[in-house]
N, C-alpha and C positions, 0 to 999 in steps of 0.2 A: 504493500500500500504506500508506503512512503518513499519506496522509490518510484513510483508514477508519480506521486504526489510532485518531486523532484523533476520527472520526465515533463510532465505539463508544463510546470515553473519557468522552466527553461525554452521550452518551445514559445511561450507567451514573449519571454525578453527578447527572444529572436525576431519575433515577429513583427513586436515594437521598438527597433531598434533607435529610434531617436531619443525617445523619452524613458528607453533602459539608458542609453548613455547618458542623459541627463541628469534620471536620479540619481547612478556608480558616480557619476564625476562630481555632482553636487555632495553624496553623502562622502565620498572620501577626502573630499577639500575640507569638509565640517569637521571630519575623523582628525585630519592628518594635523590642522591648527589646534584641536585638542589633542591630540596626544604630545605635541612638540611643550605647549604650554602645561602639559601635567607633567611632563618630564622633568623641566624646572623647577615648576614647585615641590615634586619628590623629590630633587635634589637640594631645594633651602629647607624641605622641612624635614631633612635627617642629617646635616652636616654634620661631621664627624661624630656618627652614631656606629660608627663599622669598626671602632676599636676594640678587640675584647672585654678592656675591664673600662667599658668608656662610663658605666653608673658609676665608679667609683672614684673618677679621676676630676680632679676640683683645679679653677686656675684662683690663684689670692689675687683678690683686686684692695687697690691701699685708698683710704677714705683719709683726706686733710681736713679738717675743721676751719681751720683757720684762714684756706683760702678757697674754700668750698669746691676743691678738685676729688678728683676719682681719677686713678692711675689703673692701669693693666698691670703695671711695675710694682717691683720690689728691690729693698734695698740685698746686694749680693751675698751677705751672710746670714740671710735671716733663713734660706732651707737649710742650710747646715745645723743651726739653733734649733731651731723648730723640729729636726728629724731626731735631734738629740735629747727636747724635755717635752718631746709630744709622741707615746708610745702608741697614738692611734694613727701617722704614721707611715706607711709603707715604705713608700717609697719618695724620694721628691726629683726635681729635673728643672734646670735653668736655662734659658733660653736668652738672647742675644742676638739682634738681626741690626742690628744698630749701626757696626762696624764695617763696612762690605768692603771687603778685601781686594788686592786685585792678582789676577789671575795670569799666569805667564806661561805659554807653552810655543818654541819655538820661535821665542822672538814675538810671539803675538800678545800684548795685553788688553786681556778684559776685566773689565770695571763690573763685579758680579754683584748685583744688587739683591738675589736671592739666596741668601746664603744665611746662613743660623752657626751660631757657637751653640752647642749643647754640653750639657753635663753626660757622662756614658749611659746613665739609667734610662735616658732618652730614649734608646729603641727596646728598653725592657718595660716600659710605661706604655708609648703607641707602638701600634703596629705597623709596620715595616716589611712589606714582599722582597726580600734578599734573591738576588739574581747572580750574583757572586759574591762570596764571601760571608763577613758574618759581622754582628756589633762586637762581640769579644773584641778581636783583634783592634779593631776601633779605639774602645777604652783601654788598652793597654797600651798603644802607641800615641805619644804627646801629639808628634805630625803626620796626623793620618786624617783622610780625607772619604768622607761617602759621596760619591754623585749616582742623582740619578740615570736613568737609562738614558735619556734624552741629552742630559750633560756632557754623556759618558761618549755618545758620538757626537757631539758638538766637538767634543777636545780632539777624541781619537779616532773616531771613521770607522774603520770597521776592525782596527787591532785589538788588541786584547788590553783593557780599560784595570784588571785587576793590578796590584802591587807596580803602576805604572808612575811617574813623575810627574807633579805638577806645582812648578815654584809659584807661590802665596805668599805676598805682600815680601817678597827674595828670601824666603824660609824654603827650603825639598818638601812637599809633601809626598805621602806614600797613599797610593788610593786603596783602599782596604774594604771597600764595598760597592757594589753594583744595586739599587735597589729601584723599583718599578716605579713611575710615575702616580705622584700624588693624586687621587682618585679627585675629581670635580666639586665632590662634598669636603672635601679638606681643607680646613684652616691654611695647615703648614702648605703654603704652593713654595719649596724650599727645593733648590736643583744641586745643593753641597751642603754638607754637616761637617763642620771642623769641632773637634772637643775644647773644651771652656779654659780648658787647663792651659791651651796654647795662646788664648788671646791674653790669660792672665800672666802671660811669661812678661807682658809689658809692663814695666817695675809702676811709672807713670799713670798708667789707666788702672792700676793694679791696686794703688794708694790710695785713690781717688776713688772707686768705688769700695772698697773697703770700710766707707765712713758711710755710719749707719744714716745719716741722712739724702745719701743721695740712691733713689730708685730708680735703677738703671736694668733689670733684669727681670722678665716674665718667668713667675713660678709655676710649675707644676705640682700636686701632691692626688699619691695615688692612697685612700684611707684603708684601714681595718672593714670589716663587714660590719663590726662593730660600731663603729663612729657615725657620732653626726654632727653632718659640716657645721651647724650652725656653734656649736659648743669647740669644733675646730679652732673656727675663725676668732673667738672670744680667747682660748688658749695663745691662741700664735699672736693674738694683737697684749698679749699680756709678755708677751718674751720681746716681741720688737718696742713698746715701751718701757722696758727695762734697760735693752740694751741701746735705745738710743737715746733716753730721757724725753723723745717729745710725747707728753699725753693727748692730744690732740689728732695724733695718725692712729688709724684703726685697719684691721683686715677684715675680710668679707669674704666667702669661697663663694665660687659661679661654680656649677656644673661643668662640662665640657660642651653637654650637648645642649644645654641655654648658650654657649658663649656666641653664637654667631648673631642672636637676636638681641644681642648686648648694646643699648643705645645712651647712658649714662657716660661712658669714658670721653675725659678731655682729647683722649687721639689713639690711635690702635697698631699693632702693626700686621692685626689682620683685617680681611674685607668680612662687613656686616650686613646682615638681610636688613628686611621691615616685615616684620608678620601682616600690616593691614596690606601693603602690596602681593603678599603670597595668594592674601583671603580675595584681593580683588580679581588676579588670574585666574584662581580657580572660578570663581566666578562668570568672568570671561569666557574660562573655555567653556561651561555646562552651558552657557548663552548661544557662542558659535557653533555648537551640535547642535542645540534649541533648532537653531534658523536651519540648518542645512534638515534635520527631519521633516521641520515644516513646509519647507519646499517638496520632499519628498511627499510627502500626508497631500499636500493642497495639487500636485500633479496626477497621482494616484486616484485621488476621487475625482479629478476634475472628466480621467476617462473612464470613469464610472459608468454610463454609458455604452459604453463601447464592449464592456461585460457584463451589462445586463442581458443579452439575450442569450450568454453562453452558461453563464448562473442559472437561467430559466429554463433553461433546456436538459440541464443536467441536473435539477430539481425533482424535474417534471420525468425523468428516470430513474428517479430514486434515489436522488442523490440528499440526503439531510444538512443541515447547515452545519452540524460540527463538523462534517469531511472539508465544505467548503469555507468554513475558517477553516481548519489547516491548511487547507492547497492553499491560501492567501499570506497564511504563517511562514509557509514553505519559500512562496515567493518572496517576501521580504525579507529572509534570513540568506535567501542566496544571493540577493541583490546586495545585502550586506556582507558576505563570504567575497565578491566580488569588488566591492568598494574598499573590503581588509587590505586586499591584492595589490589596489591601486594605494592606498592611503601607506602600503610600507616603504611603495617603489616610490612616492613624493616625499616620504621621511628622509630616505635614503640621500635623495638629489636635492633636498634642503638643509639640509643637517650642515654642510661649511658654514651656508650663510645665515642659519641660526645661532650656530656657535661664534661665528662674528659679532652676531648682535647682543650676545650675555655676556661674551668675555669669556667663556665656559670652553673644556672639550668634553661636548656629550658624544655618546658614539651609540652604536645600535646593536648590541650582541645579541642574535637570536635567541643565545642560549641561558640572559639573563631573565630570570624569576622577575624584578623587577619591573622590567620593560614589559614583560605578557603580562603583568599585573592589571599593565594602565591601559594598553590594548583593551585587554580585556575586559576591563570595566568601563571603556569605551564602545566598545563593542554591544554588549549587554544594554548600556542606557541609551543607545543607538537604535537596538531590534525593538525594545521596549516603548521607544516611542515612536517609530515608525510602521510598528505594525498591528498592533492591538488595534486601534481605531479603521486604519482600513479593511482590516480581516472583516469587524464584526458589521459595517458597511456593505460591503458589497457582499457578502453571504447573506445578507438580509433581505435580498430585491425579493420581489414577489408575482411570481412567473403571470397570473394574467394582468395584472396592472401592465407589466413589460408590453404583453400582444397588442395590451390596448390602446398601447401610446400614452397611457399616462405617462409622468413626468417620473423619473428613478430615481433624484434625489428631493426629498422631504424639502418642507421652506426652513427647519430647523439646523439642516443638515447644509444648507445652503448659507444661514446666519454664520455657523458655527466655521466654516470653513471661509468667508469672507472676515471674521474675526483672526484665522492663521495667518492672511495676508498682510492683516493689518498688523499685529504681531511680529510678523517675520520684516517688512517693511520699518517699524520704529526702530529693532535691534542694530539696522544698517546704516 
């Protein structure tokens, strides 16, 4: 039964080929602008949620009093205090993007503006895809260097990138890791990890952050199962007013996976969302599906008509309306299987020039869970409203009104469908 059902479907699109290519082209354009737009908002509203222990991993943001600032920052010896009279704890990791070193291979200097000093705990805190090598080696060597894969051929082309030379600010580093480019939800867009120990080899910059009043370094602290942040940050702001005398600075722990919606800091040295912009897209796209169904819906009945005498005939053989909703089900869900087709191959061939326009590198893995997520439930609120209302329409006609020339669509059905145009009309 359902493959006739299918066999029918299909002869009908053929038949009508104008206004089969109309609705495919119309619903995959509505598809393909929602799914490009849900892709981005999945990807502001999980940033850096892909780390393993990302519930447990807190950044201190430092609260002034007295000049009513909020810092990302922290002064440099306050994770080392803190990990030593706060037993809840883990781990901690400093960060430093401040300095950007310059790069020398070959006689070539580059000015690497992405680049981070980190403390070694750094790739035991996030997570990090190793392509060569490993963090060990990292934290045991002062001048050792991670770039990522992209970095890794920018310097080297297609040699071998591991234990290779690359002089930094006229120091040898040794590259000691190969690691996969930062996923698009990531804070860290970092293409080199130098260890902390090496920028603090500078006696000058050394001294100078050392004094409990200047915040110069983003902290990290990964807690116990045990703790809560909030009893943290009251701890740790009781250790840095001791050891710097000012009562007036205080800490605060963010989440990791709040941090991107972080709009209180004086300045950052990552990029931040807006959740009413997130809420406005998705809105956006559930509207551009809106309009592309209704185009669908308001074509569909309009040749209404044109299958009333074939509904009446196949009535008047015993055909009952629940067969004929499904054949109309049938037809909608192919036309939709058909617009999926078109709507990956316009993802495909839009995707550079989306990713120009967010800044973003999204890409299209068939075999990512996340992406058929969104398909998917674009899909679904696609079939959903494109096909309920015409199935139960046109399985409705009524075989001698048809012979008799009445009229096959109702004045109600005629209101209701000049209300879609006008609908679909204000959305543009």
């Amino acid at each position: 039964m359902i493959k006739n059902y299918f066999k029918i479907a299909w002869r009908n699109l053929v038949k009508n080929k104008v206004i089969s290519s109309i609705n495919i082209v119309g619903l995959a354009t509505g598809m393909t602008a929602a799914v490009l737009i849900l892709i981005w908002v999945q990807n502001e509203m999980n940033f850096d949620n892909y780390h393993p222990q990302a519930e447990s991993i807190y950044r201190l943001t430092t609260k002034v009093d007295k000049g009513n600032w909020i810092w990302e920052s922290t002064p440099l010896l306050l994770a080392e205090a803190a990990k030593k009279e706060i037993p809840e704890i883990e781990r901690t990791a400093r960060l430093n993007d401040y300095n950007s070193p310059v790069f020398s291979i070959n006689g070539n200097l580059v000015y690497e503006k992405k680049c981070a000093y980190v403390d070694g705990d750094w790739f035991n805190i996030f997570q990090y895809d190793f392509i060569e090598g490993n963090a060990t080696s990292f934290g045991e060597d002062l001048y050792s260097v991670i770039l990522t894969a992209s970095e890794a051929k920018k310097y080297f082309g297609k040699s071998e990138a591991l234990n290779a030379t690359i002089n930094i600010d006229h120091k040898d580093y040794l590259v000691k890791g190969v690691i996969a480019d930062a996923p698009s939800n990531s804070s860290f867009q970092y293409n080199a990890f130098i260890p902390l120990a090496a920028l603090l080899t500078n006696k000058e910059l050394k001294e100078n952050d050392e004094k409990w009043g200047n915040a110069n370094y983003i902290t990290f602290v990964e807690l116990r199962p045990e703790a809560y942040p909030s009893v943290i940050g009251k701890k740790i702001t009781a250790v840095l007013q001791k050891n710097s005398g000012d009562k007036e600075m205080y800490i605060s722990l963010i989440s990791l996976k709040d941090m991107h919606f972080e709009s209180e800091l004086q300045s950052s040295s990552f990029v931040h969302g807006n959740k009413t912009t997130v809420y406005v897209f998705s809105a956006l796209a559930f509207l551009l599906l809106l309009v592309a169904c209704i185009n669908y819906v308001n074509l569909t009945t309009a040749k209404a008509t044109m299958r009333a005498k074939e509904v009446s005939i196949r009535k008047m053989n015993g055909a009952n309306r629940k067969h004929l909703f499904y054949q109309f089900i049938i037809e909608s869900i192919l036309v939709s299987a058909l617009s999926l087709a078109v709507t990956l191959l316009l993802i495909q061939l839009s995707l550079p020039v989306f990713n120009t326009l967010t800044g973003k590198l999204f890409l299209l893995p068939l075999t990512s869970i996340s992406i058929w997520r969104i398909i998917g439930i674009t899909l679904f609120t696609t079939l959903l409203l494109n096909s309920i209302y015409p199935a139960i329409l046109l399985s409705s006609f009524k075989p001698l009104n048809v012979f008799r020339g009445f009229t096959v669509l109702k004045v109600k059905d005629s209101f209701f469908r000049k209300g879609l145009v006008i609908v679909s009309s204000r959305f543009r």
